[in-house]
Structure formats: C-alpha cells, structure tokens
C-alpha positions in Angstrom: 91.4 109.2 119.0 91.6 112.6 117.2 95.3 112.9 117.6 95.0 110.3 114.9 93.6 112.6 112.5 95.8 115.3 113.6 98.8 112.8 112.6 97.5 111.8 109.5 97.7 115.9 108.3 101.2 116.1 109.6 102.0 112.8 107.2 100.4 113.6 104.4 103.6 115.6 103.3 105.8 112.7 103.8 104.0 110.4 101.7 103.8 112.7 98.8 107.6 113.1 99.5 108.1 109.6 99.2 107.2 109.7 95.0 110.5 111.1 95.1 112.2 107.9 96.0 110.6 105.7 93.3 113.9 105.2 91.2 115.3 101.8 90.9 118.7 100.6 88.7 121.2 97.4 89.2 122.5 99.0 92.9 120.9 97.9 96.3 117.7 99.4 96.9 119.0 101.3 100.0 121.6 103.3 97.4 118.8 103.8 95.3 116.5 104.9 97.9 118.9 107.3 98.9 120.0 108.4 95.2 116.3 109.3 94.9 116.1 111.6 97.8 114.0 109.0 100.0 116.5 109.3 102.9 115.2 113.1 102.9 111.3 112.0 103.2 113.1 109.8 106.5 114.5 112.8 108.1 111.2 114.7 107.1 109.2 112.5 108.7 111.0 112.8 112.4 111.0 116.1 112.1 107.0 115.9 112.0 106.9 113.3 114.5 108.5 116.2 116.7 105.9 118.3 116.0 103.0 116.0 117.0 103.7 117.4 120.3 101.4 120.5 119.0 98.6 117.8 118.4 98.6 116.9 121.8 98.6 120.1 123.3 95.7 120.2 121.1 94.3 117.6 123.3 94.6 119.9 126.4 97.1 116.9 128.1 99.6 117.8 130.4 102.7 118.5 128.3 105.6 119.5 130.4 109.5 119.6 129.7 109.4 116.1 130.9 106.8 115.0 128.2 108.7 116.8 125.8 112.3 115.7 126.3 110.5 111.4 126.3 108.2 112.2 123.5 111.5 113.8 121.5 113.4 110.7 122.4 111.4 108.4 121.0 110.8 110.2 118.2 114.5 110.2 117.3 115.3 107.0 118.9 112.7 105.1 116.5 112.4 107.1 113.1 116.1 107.7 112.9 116.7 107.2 109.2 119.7 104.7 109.8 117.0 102.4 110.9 114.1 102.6 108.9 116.0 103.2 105.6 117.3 99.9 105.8 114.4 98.3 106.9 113.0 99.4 103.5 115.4 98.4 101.1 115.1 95.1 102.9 111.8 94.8 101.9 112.7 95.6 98.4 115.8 93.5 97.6 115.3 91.1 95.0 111.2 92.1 94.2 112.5 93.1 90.7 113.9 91.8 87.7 116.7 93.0 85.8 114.6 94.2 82.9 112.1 96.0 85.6 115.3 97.4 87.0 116.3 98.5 83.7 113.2 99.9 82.7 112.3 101.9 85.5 115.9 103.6 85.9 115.1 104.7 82.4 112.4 106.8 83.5 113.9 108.2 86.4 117.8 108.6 84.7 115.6 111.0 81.6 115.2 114.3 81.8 111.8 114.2 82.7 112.1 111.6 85.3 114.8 114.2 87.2 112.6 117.1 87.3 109.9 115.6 88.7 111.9 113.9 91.5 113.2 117.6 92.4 110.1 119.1 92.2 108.8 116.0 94.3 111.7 116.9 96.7 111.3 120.7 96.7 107.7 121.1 97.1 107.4 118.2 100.0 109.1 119.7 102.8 107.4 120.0 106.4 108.5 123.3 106.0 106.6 123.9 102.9 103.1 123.1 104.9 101.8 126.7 104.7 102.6 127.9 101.5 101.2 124.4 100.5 97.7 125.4 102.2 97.9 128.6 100.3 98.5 127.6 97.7 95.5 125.4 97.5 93.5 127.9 98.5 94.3 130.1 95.9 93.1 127.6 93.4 89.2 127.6 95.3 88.5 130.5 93.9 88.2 129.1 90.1 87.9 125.6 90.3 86.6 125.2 86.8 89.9 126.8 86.0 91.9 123.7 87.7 89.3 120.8 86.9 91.3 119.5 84.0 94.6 119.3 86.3 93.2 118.1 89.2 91.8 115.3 87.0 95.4 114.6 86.3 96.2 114.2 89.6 93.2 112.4 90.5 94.7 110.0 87.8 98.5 109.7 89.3 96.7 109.2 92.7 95.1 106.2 91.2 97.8 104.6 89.4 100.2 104.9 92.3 97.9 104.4 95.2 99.1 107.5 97.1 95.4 108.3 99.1 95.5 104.6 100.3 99.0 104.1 101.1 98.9 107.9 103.0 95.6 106.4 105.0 97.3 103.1 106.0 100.0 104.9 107.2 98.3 107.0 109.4 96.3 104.7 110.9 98.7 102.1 111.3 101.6 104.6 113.1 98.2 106.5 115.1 97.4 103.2 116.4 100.8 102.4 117.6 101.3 106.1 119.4 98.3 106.0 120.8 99.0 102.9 122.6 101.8 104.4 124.3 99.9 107.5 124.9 97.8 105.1 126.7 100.5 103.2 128.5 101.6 107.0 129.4 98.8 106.6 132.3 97.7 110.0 132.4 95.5 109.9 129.1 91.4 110.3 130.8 90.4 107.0 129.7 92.0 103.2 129.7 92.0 101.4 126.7 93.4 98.1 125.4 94.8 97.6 122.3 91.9 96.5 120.4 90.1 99.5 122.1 92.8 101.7 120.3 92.4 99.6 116.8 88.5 99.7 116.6 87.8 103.4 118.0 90.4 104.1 115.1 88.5 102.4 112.6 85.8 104.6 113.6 87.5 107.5 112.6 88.4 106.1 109.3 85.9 107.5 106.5 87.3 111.5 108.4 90.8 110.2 108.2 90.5 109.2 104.4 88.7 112.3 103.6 90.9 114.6 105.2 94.1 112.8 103.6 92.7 112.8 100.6 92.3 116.5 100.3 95.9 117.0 102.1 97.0 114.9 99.5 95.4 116.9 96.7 96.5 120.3 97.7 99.8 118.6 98.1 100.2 117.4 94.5 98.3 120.7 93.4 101.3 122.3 95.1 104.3 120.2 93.5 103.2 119.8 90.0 102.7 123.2 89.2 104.8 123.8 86.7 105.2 120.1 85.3 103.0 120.5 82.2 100.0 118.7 81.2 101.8 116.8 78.5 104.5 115.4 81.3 102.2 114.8 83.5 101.0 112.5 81.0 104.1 110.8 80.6 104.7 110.4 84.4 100.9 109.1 84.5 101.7 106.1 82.1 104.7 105.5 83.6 102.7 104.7 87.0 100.5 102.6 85.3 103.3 100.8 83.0 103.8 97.0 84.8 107.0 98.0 85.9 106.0 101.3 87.5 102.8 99.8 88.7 105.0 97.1 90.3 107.8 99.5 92.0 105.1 102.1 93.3 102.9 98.8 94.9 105.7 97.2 96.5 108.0 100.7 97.4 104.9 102.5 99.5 103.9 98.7 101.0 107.8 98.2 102.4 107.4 101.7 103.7 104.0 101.1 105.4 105.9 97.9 106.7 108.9 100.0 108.0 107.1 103.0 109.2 104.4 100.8 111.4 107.3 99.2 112.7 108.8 102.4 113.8 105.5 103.6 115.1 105.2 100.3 117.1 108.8 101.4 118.4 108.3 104.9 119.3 105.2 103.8 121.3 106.8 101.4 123.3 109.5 103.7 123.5 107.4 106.6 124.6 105.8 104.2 127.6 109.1 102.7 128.6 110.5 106.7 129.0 107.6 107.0 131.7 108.3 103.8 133.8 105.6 102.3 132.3 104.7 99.1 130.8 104.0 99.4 126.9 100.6 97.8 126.5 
C-alpha cells in the first residue's frame, strides 16, 4: 500500500488549493464554488490523478500503453469536474443561513479576502510542486528565522482542519484505487477490500506525517507575502462560527465527492481490464 503514500504527496496541493474556494454569498453554491476558483482545484486534481501513473511505475508494475490509455480514462472519466463540482455544491445547498451567507461573502468580497484567494490559486498549482519543495527548503536553513510564521500556519491549519481533511482524503481515494489496482489482476498479492482498508490504516501515522509536512511547505509557499498582521485576520476569520462552519462542512462535501470519484475511477479502472471491480 505505498502507492497510498505516494498519492497522498500528489494531493496535498489540491487540498491546499481548495482554501481558495471557501467564498459563499446568496448564489448556489456551485456558482460560488466556481466564483472562488474551486472548479480550478477540480481540474488540478485530474491532472494529478494522471500523474499517479509515475507512482506506480514506482512500484516496478507492468505499465504499458495499454495501462496507460485505461488508467487515463478513468482518471478523466471519474474526476471530470462537471461531475464532482456538482456533487459538491450538492452537499452544501442549504447548510447556511442567510446571515452566514452574508457574513462570510464579506470576508471573501474585501480586499483582503481576494488576495488571499489569488495567492491560494497562484501558489497551488501541480505545476508549482518543485518550486514549492524549494522553497521549503530554503527556509531549513534558519528555522528560528520562520518559527513565528510557521506558528501562524500551524494556527490556520488548526482552525480550518486542513492536515485532517488532506489525510482523509488520501486514504479514502488510496483505498478506492487500490482496489481496482487489485481487481487489475496483475498486482503480486490478492486482497479483499477490508484487506485494502486495514493494511491502509497501517500506513496511517506515515501518511499523516508526510501530509502534514507537504501541507506545511505548501502554506509556507502560498503565504509568503500575506503579512503577519493578515494572516491574523484570515486566522480569526477561520475560527469565527461562520468561517468555522463553511471550512467544516466545504472540505467534508469535498471528502464526500472526491471518495466518490475515487470509488469511480477504481471501478472504472477494473472494468477497462475486463475485470470485475471488487
């Protein structure tokens, strides 16, 4: 079950992209997932999906055009955004009030609120993973420099929940591809489902350390130039009822949504192979 952990790297960037869709106003959520750039973090994510294939080459499994083309297909066949986007707002219609509405559009329509949802956009790309990783890097070589900022993001992780929702994530979509790795046939082992879910759960306490620091150097990365003072703002904002409320049930409708696609995109992978999805 490595590939898990390997998967869990490749998300980490989509779930810090996803802070960018935490906007909310009197318009259906899907129109204000999309006003918020969350449609972006959708198309972000099958493009990683994509590149999972690396992971499993990493394995040292036979990965041939054939592989390729059926583990493409599912990929875009189950984490196509006109699917899972409206899965989400589905979730979220009618979870708030008018007045939580109101009050969290204020944040995001301010000044503030629009800088960090751009630098939350910029800075989250797939394509950004390497300059990310140097960038964190760079910063190991003072940490005392960094502690007070890294405190700060240790406190946005907290109020939004980002480590625990990026670890659900990845275990829950993991489980679900590596079930129809396993209904693949050609994997050196057979495994029920349970056997998937419990040898996952092993790998758990690597999995939540290795998001966690993913998830660090990520916010490290995108908050770079938001000052301390803003941070600040964005921080109480996150821990404000309604923030609190938005973040809790925005990242739990897109663990919903993404498991369900996982779920998918094993079956899919299975069914591309002649197989029965297990």
């Amino acid at each position: 079950m490595s590939f898990v952990r390997h998967l869990g790297l490749v998300l980490f960037f989509f779930v810090c992209a996803l802070q960018s869709a935490q906007a909310a106003r009197s318009v259906s959520a899907e129109d204000l997932i999309r006003k918020s750039g969350g449609d972006a973090s959708i198309v972000e994510l099958r493009e990683a999906m994509r590149s999972g294939l690396e992971a499993v080459k990493a394995q040292g499994l036979p990965v041939d055009e054939t592989f390729a083309s059926a583990w493409n297909d599912a990929a875009d066949a189950a984490f196509q955004p006109g699917k899972v986007l409206p899965r989400i707002a589905e979730t979220l219609n009618g979870v708030f009030t008018q007045a939580e509405h109101d009050e969290i559009a204020a944040f995001y329509d301010s000044p503030l609120g629009a800088r960090i949802v751009q630098f939350e956009k910029d800075g989250s790309s797939f394509k950004k993973q390497a300059e990310v990783t140097a960038y964190a890097q760079s910063l190991t070589s003072d940490p005392g420099k960094y502690a007070s900022r890294m405190a700060l993001y240790h406190q946005l992780d907290e109020a939004a929940g980002l480590t625990k929702i990026s670890i659900s994530i990845a275990m829950n979509m993991g489980i679900a591809i590596q079930a129809g790795m396993v209904a693949w046939g050609k994997l050196p082992m057979e495994l029920s489902f349970d056997d998937i879910k419990r040898e996952a759960e092993k790998q758990r306490p690597a999995i939540s350390q290795q998001m966690a620091g993913a998830l660090y150097a990520s916010m490290a990365y995108i908050y770079k130039d938001v000052s301390q003072e803003d941070m600040l703002v964005y921080i109480n904002f996150a821990k404000s009822p309604a923030g609190a409320k938005f973040m809790a049930a925005y990242f739990a409708a897109v663990d919903l949504a993404l498991t369900e696609a996982g779920r998918d995109f094993g079956k899919r992978l299975a069914e591309n192979f002649g197989r029965k999805p297990i």
